[in-house]
C-alpha positions as CSV (number, residue, x, y, z in Angstrom):
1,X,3.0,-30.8,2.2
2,X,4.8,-32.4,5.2
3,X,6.1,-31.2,8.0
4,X,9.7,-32.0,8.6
5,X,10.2,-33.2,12.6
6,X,14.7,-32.6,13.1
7,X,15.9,-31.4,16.7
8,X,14.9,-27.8,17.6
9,X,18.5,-26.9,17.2
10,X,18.7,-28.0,14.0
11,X,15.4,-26.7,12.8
12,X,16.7,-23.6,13.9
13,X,20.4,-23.8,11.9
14,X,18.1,-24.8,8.4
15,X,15.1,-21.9,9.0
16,X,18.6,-19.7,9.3
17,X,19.9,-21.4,6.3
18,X,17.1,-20.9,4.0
19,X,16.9,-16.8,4.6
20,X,20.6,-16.6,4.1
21,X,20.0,-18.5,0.8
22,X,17.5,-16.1,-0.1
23,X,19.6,-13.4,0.3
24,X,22.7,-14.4,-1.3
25,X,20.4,-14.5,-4.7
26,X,21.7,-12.0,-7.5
27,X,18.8,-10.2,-9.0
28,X,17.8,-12.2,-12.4
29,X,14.9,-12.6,-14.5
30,X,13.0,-15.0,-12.6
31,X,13.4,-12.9,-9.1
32,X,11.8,-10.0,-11.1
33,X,9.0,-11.9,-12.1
34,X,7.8,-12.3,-9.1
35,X,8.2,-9.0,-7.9
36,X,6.3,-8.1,-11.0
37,X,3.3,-10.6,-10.7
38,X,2.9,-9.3,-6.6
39,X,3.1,-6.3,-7.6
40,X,0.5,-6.4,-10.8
41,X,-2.0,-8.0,-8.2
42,X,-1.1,-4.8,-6.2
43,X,-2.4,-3.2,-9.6
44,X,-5.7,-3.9,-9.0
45,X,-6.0,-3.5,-5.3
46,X,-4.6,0.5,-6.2
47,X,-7.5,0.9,-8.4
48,X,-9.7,0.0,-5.8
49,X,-8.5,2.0,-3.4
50,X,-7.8,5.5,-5.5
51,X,-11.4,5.0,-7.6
52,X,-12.6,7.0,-4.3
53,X,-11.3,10.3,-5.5
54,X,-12.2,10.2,-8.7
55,X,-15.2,9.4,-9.2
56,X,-16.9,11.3,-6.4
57,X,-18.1,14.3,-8.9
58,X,-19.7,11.5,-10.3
59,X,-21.6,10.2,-7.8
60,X,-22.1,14.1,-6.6
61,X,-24.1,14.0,-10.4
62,X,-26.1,10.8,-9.6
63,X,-27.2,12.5,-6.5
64,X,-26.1,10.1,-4.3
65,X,-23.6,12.1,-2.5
66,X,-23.1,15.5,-1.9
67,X,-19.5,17.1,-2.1
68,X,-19.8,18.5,1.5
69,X,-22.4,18.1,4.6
70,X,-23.1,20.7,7.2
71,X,-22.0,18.5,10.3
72,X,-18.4,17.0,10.8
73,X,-19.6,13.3,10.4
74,X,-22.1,13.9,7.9
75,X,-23.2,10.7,6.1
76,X,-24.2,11.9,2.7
77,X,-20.7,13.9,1.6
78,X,-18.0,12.3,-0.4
79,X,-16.3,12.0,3.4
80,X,-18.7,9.1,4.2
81,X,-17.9,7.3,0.9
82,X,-14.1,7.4,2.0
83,X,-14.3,6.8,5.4
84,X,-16.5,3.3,5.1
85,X,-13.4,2.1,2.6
86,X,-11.1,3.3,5.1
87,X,-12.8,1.8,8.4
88,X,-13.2,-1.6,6.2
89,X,-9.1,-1.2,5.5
90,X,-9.0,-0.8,9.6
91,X,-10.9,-4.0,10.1
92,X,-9.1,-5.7,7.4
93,X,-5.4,-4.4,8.6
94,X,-6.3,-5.0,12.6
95,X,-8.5,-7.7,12.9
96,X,-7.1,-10.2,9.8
97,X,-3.8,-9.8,9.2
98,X,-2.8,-12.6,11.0
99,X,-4.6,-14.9,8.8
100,X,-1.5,-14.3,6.5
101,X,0.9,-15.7,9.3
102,X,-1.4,-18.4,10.1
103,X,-2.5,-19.6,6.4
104,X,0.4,-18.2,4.1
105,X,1.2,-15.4,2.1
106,X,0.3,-17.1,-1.5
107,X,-3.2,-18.3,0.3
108,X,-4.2,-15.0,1.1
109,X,-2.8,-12.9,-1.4
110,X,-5.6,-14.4,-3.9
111,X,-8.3,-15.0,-1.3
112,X,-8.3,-11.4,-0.4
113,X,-8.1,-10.3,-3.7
114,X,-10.9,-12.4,-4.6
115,X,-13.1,-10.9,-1.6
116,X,-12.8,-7.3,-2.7
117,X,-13.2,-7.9,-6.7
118,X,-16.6,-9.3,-5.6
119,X,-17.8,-6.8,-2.9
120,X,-16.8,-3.9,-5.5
121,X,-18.7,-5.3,-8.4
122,X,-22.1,-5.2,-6.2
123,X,-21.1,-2.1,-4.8
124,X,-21.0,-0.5,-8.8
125,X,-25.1,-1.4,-8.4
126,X,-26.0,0.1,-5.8
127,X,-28.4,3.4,-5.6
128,X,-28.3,4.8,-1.9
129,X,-25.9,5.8,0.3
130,X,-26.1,3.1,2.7
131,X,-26.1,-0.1,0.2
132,X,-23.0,2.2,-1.4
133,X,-21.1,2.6,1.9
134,X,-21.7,-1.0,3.3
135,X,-20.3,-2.5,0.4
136,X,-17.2,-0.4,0.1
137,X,-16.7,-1.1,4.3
138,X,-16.7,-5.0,3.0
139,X,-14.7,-4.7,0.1
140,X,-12.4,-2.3,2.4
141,X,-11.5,-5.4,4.7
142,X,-10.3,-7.3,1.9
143,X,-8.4,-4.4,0.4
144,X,-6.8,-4.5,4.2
145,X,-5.6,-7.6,4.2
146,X,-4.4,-7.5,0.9
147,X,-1.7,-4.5,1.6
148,X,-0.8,-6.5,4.7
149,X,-0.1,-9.8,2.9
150,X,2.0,-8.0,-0.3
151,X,4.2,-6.2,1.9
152,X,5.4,-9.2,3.8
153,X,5.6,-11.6,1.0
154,X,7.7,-9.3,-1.0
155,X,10.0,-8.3,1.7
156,X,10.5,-12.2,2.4
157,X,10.5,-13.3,-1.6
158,X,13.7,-11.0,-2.4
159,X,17.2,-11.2,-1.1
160,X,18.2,-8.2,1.0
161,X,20.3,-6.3,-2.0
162,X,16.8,-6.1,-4.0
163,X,14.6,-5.1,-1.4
164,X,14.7,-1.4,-1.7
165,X,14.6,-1.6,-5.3
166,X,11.8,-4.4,-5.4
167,X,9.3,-2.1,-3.4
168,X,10.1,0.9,-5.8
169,X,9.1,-1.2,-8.8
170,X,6.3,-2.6,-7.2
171,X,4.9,0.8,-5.9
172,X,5.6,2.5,-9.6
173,X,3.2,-0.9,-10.8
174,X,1.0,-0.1,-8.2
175,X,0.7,3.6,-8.8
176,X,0.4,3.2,-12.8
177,X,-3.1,2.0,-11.7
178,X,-3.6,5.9,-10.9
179,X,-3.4,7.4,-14.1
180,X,-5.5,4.5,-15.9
181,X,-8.7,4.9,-12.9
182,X,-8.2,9.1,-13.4
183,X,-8.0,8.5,-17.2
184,X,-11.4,6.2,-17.2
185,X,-12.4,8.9,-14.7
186,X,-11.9,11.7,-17.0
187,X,-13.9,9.7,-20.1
188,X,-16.8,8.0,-18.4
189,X,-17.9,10.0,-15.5
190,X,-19.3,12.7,-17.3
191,X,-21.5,10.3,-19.2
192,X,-24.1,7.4,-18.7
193,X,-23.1,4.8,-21.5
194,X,-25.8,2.1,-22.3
195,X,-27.7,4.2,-19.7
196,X,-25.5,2.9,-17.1
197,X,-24.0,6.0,-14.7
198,X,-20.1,6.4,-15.9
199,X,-18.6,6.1,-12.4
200,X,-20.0,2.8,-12.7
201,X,-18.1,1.6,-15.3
202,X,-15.1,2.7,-13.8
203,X,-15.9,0.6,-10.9
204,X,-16.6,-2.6,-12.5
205,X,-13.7,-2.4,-15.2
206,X,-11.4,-3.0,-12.9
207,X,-13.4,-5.6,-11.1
208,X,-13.2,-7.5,-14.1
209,X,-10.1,-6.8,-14.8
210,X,-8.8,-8.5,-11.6
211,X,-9.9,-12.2,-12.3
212,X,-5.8,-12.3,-13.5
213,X,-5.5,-13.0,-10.0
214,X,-5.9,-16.7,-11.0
215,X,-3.1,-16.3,-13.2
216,X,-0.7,-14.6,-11.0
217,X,-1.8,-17.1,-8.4
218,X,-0.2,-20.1,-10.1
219,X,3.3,-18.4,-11.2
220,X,4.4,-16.7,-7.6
221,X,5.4,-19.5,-5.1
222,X,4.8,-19.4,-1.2
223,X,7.2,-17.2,1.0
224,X,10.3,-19.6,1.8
225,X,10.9,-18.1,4.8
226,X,7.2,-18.3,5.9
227,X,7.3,-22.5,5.1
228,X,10.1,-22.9,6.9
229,X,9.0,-21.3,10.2
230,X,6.0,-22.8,10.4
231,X,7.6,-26.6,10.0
232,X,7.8,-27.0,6.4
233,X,11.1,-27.7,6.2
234,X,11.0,-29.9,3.6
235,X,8.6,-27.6,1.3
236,X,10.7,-24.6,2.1
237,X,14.0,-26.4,0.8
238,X,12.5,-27.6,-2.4
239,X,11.4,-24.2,-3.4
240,X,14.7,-23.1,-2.8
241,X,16.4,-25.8,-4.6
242,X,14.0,-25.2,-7.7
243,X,14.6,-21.3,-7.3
244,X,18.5,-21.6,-7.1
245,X,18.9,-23.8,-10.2
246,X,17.1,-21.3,-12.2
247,X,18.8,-18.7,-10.8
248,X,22.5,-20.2,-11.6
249,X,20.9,-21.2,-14.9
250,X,20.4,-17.5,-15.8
251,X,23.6,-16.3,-14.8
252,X,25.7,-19.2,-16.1
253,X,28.0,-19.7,-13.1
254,X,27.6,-21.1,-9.2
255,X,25.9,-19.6,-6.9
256,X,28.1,-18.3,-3.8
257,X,27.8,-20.0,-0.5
258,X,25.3,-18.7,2.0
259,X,26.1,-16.9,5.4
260,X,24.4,-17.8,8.3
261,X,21.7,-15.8,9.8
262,X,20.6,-16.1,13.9
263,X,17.0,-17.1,14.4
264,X,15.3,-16.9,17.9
265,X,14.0,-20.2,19.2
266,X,10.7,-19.1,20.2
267,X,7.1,-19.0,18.0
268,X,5.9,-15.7,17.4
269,X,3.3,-13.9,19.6
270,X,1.6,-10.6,19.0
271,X,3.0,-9.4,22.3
272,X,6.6,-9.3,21.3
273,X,5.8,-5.6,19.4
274,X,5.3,-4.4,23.0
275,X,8.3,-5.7,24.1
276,X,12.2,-4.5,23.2
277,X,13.6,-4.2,20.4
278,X,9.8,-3.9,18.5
279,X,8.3,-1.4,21.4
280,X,9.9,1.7,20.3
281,X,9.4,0.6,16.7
282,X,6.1,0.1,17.2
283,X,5.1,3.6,18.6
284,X,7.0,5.1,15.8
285,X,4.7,3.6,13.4
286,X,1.3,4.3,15.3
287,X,2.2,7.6,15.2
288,X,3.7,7.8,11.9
289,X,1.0,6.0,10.1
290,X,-1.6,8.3,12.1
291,X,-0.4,11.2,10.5
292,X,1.2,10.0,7.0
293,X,-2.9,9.6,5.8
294,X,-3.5,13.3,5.7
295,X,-1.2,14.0,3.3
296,X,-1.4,10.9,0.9
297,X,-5.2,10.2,1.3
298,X,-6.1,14.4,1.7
299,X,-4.9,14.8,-1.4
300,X,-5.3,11.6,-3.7
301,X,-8.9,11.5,-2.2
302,X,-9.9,14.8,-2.7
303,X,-7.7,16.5,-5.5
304,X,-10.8,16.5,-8.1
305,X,-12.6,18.0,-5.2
306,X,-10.1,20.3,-4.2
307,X,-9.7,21.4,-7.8
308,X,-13.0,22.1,-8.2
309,X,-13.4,24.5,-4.8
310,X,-10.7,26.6,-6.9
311,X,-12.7,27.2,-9.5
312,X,-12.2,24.6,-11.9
313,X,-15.3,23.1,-14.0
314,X,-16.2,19.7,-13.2
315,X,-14.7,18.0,-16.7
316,X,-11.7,20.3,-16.8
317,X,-10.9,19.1,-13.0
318,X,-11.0,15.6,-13.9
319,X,-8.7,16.4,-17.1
320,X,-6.6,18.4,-14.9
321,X,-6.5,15.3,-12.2
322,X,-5.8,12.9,-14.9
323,X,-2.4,14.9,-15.6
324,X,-1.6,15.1,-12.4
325,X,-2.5,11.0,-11.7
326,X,0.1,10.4,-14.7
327,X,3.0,11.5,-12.3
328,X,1.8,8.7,-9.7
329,X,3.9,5.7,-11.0
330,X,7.0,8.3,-11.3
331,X,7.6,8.9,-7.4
332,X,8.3,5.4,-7.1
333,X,10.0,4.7,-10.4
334,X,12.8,7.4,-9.9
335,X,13.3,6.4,-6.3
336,X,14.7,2.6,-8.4
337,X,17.8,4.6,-8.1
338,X,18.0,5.5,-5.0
339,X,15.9,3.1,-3.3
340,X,19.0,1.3,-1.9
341,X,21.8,3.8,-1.7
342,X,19.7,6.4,0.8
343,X,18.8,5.1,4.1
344,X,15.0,4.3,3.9
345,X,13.8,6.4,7.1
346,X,15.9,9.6,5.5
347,X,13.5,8.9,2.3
348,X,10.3,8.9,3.9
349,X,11.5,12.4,6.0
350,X,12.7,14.0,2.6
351,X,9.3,13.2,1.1
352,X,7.2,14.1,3.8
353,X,8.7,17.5,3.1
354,X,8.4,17.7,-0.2
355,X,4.6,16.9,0.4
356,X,4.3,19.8,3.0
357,X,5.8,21.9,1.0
358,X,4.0,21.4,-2.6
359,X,0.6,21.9,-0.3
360,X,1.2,24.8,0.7
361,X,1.9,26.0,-2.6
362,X,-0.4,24.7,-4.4
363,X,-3.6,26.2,-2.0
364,X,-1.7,29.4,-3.0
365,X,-2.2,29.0,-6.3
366,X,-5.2,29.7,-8.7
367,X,-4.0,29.4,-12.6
368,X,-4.3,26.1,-14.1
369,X,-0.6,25.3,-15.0
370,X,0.4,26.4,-11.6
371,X,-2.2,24.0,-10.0
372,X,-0.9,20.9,-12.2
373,X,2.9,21.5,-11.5
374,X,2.6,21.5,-7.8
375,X,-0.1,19.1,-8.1
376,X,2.4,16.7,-9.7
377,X,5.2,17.8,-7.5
378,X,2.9,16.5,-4.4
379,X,2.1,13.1,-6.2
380,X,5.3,12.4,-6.6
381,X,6.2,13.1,-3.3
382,X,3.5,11.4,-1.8
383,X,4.2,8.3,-3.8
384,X,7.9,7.9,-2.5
385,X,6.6,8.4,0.7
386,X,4.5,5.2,0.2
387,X,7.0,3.0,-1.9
388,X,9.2,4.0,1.2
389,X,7.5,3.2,4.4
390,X,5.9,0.1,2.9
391,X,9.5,-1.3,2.3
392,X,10.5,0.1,5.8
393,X,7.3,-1.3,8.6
394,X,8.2,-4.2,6.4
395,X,11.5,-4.8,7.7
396,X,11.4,-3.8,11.3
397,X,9.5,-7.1,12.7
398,X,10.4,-10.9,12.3
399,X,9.3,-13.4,9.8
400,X,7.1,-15.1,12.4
401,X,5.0,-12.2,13.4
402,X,5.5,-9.8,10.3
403,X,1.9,-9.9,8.6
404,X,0.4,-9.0,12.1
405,X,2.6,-6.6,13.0
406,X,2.3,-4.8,9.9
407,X,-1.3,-5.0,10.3
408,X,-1.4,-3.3,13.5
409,X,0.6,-0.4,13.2
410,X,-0.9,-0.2,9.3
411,X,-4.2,-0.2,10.8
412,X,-3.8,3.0,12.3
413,X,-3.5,5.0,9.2
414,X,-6.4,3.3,8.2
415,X,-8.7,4.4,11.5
416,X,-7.0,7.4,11.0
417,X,-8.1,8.1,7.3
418,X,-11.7,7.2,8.9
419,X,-11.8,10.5,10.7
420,X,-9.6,12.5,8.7
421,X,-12.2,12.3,5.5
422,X,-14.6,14.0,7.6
423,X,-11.9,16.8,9.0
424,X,-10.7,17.2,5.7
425,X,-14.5,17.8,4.5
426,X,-15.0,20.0,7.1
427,X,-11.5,21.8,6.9
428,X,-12.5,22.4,3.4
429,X,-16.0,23.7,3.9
430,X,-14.8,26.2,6.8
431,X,-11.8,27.2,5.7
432,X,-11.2,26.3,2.0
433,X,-8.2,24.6,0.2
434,X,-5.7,26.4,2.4
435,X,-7.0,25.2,5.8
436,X,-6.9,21.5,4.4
437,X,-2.8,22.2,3.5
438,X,-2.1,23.2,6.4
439,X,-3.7,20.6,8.3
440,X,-1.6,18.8,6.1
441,X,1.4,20.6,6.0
442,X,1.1,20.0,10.7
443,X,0.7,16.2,9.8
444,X,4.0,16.1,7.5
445,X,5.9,17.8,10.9
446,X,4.6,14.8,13.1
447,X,5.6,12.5,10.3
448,X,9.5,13.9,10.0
449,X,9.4,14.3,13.5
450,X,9.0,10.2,14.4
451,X,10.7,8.7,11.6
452,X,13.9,11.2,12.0
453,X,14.2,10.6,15.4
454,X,13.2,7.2,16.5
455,X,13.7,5.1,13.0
456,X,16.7,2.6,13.2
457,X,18.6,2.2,9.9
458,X,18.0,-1.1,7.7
459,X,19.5,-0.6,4.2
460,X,21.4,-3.5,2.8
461,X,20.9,-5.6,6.2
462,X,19.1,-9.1,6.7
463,X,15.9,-8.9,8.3
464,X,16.9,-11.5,10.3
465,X,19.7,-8.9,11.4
466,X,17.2,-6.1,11.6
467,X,14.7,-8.1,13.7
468,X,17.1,-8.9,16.7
């Protein structure tokens, strides 16, 4: 790995170069690939994250937890459980992100994967609250980091045609990861197989399962772009040379000629999100991502939960969740089509919407069919919501400074989901399932409110283009 020493001028004209050659790439196999083997290491890190949810009744039955606590911040409810993931996803989004800028998106993406596979499979032993929450608050940092690093290696790794499209199949991978947690849910958490509590099985299954990393690690190459910003010229331009004769290969004719693309001649520094173009970007997102978390994580978190407050038996509200969990890979998957022909901040407002509005209905409802259709009407809005504005905080900040930037406004929806596990606890002890949708139905309204007015436009553009 050596660092290439030309002029500044001319280490600016090939960084330049090897974006626009990136993006001048026609969508073949081997671009797929890649998409698909970031986005089944996102596999994993999904089941991690949405486990929370669903198997709380189960550790309600071990008498671990307890659904609800008297106080707000209560430390024995299912809200405690959620919140030390979701304060461990602040550290990990805030405090290490820039370890991906500093070390590489390929380094990181299998170190932090690593991190969280471990801290989860001592976590499935534990038998108290406090060893239970500490070790989801470490495995929560790795988590962190690990949404951080994905989102800026994919949005570097495609050219600028794909990208839409690439973060729709890589949220609908992502999100199948759903359906298979609710469906282990649904068989193991009633049950104690070989004497060992179901919920734990759930947990360490896809521990196991995420050792792939290893194998994924060796097939998806280091972000071009990110090599050849930080001096490796030479390493950047041999990737690209190995990825373009592939690429020609499979579509049996040259390649066209690159444009050029205008790079700033200045390292990148966390201050520059406080400065023009990236300030007003940059309160957009703190505010969006505070708010977006009460409708994604107040529901995904809490729907067995919620389900059960209506009425439902515990086993026939994790059957009734698994249903609902099957429509999570579907948000994404139908937004393939549309991914890059709406403008991305006009998606994220229609689906905020759409989540407001399936709330409301469903805390109206009390039959079971009635629950499950606007149960699955609000995953798959929520889900296009995330496929969405992970492709779109993706896009708004340079190359140089992308990981951290994402990690800081990202990190707000994950303090935020700290404090809104308890208020959605609380919500739901005081004023049942229609206080917590229309807590949530307020937060869509801040959500619409920020993107619709302050989001610039960035379909089909370079992100060298979009970052000036």
């Amino acid at each position: 790995m050596q660092r290439s020493s030309p002029s500044p001028a001319a280490s600016l004209v090939e960084i330049g170069l090897i974006g626009a050659r990136l993006d001048r790439l026609p969508a073949t196999r081997t671009i797929w690939t890649y998409v698909f083997l970031l986005s089944l290491g996102g596999f994993f890190e999904y089941y991690d994250l949405f486990f929370t949810g669903y198997i709380a009744p189960g550790l309600v039955r071990s008498h671990i937890l307890s659904a609800t606590t008297r106080g707000l911040f209560g430390t024995t409810g299912i809200a405690s459980f959620a919140a030390s993931l979701f304060f461990g996803l602040f550290i990990g989004t805030a405090v290490f992100s820039f370890v991906a800028d500093r070390l590489g998106r390929r380094t990181i993406f299998t170190f932090s994967l690593l991190w969280y596979t471990a801290a989860t499979v001592v976590m499935a032993f534990q038998t108290d609250v406090f060893g239970l929450n500490l070790w989801r608050f470490i495995a929560g940092i790795g988590v962190g980091v690990e949404l951080v690093t994905i989102d800026s290696y994919l949005s570097e790794l495609v050219p600028r045609e794909l990208r839409g499209r690439a973060f729709a199949f890589n949220s609908t991978v992502q999100f199948t990861a759903v359906p298979v947690v609710a469906l282990l849910a649904w068989l193991l958490v009633p049950i104690s197989p070989l004497g060992l509590d179901g919920w734990r099985w759930v947990v360490l299954i896809g521990a196991v399962s995420a050792i792939f990393v290893w194998w994924i690690r060796r097939r998806v190459p280091e972000s071009p772009r990110w090599l050849a910003e930080h001096g490796r010229l030479e390493d950047a331009q041999r990737l690209m040379t190995e990825l373009e004769r592939r690429v020609a290969a499979e579509i049996g004719s040259m390649l066209p000629m690159p444009a050029t693309a205008e790079i700033h001649p200045f390292c990148g520094s966390f201050i520059e999100i406080w400065r023009p173009p990236y300030l007003r970007r940059t309160v957009m997102l703190i505010i969006f991502n505070l708010f977006q978390t009460a409708g994604f994580y107040g529901f995904a978190n809490w729907v067995p939960t919620l389900l059960i407050e209506r009425g439902i038996a515990v086993t026939s509200s994790l059957q009734y969740t698994f249903i609902i969990a099957i429509a999570a890979p579907f948000g994404p998957l139908l937004a393939i089509a549309l991914a890059d022909k709406i403008e991305r901040k006009w998606q994220i407002v229609l689906a905020a919407l759409g989540i407001a509005a399936s709330g409301l209905l469903f805390a109206r409802m009390n039959a079971a069919a009635w629950l499950i259709l606007f149960g699955v009407l609000l995953t798959l809005s929520n889900n296009m919501m995330s496929y969405a504005f992970h492709a779109y905080q993706a896009e708004l900040y340079p190359t140089r400074i992308r990981a951290q930037a994402i990690g800081f406004v990202y990190s707000w929806s994950r303090l935020s989901v700290v404090f809104t596990s308890f208020v959605i606890g609380f919500f739901l002890a005081r004023f049942g399932v229609s206080g917590v949708f229309t807590l949530i139905a307020g937060s869509m309204g801040a959500v619409m409110l920020s993107i619709g007015l302050m989001g610039p436009r960035t379909n089909h553009l370079p992100l060298e283009a979009i970052s000036k």
